[in-house]
N, C-alpha and C positions, 0 to 999 in steps of 0.2 A: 159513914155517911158519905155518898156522893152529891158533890157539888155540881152544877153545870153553870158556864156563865159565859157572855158572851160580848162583843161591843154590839153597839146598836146596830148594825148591819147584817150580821153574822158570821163579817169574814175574819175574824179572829173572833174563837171560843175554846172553851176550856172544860176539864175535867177535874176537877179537886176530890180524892180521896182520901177524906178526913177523918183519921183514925189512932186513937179508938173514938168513939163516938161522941161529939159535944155534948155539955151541959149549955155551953151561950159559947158563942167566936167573938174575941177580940176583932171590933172595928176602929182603925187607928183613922182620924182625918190629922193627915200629915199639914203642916201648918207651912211648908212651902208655897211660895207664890206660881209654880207648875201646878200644885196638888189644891192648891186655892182655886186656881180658876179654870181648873178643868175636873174638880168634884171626887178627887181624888182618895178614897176611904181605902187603908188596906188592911188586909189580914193575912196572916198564913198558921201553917199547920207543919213545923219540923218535921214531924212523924209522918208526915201523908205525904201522898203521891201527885204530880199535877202534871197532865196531858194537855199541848197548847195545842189545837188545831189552825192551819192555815189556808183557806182557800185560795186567795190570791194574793201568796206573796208581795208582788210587784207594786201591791198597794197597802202595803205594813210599813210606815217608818218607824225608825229607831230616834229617841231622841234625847242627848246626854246632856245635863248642865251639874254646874259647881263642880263636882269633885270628878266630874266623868266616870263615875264606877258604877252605874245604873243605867240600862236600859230601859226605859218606855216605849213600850209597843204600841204604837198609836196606827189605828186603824186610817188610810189615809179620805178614804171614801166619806165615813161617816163621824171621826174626829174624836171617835173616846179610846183610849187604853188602861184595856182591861188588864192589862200584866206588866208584870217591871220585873227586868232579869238582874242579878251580877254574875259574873263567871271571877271567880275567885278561886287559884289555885288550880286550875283546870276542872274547873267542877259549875255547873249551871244552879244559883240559887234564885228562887222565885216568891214574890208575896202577886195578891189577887186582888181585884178592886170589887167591894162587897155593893156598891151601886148597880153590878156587871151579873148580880145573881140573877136565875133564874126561881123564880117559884122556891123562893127559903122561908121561912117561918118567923117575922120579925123580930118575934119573939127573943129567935136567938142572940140575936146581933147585941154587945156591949158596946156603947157607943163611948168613943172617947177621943182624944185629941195627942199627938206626935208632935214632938220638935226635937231636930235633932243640929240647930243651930249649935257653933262650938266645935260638935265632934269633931275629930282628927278622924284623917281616913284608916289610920289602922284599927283604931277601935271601930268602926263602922264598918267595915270589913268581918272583923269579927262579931258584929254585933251581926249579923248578916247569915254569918256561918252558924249560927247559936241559935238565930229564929225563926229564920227563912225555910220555905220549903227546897228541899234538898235533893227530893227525886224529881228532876223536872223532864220531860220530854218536849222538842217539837215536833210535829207531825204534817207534813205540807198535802194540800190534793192536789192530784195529779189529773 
């Protein structure tokens, strides 16, 4: 199944190629006060593939809090981020923000709730490496 999704602007959007095929996607609202007030729902797919596109970089921030091993991609234009990176080991892992879907079928969406209060960052780390999407590309326009 491909996903497409995007922040509200359109200058950061994405490809999620989620495979093999859903029965319903886990939607985590992560119970952080980042992911509280900026609507924060994520999911990913190990197994699948995810293409970020960028139109204009120059207005993408990055934005790290607590443990600094996560990226948020926040759109600076329009204020939502659709993606959250770690780079672990030399390697790009990614979850998607399922608020950010285009045209999915509600149906599918498990809706539930994330706290990852406590964790130590090696376990989150690999808890990262274990659920996270693993094939990530970015792709900038030029």
């Amino acid at each position: 199944m491909l996903i497409h999704g995007s922040c509200h602007c359109g200058n950061l959007s994405f490809r999620l190629d989620w495979s093999p095929e859903p029965a319903e996607i886990p939607a985590r609202a992560c119970t952080c006060s980042f992911c509280t007030r900026h609507g924060g729902v994520w999911t990913s797919c190990p197994t699948g593939a995810l293409r970020v596109s960028v139109r204009e970089p120059a207005l993408v921030s990055r934005y790290r809090f607590g443990t600094e091993t996560a990226d948020f991609h926040v759109c600076a234009r329009c204020g939502v981020p659709p993606v959250v990176t770690s780079e672990i080991e030399g390697r790009t892992y990614a979850v998607v923000n399922v608020n950010t879907f285009e045209d999915l079928p509600a149906g599918l969406l498990r809706q539930g709730t994330a706290s990852f209060d406590g964790e130590d960052e090696s376990s989150r780390l690999a808890r990262r490496q274990k659920h996270w999407i693993g094939d990530v590309e970015f792709e900038e326009s030029l």
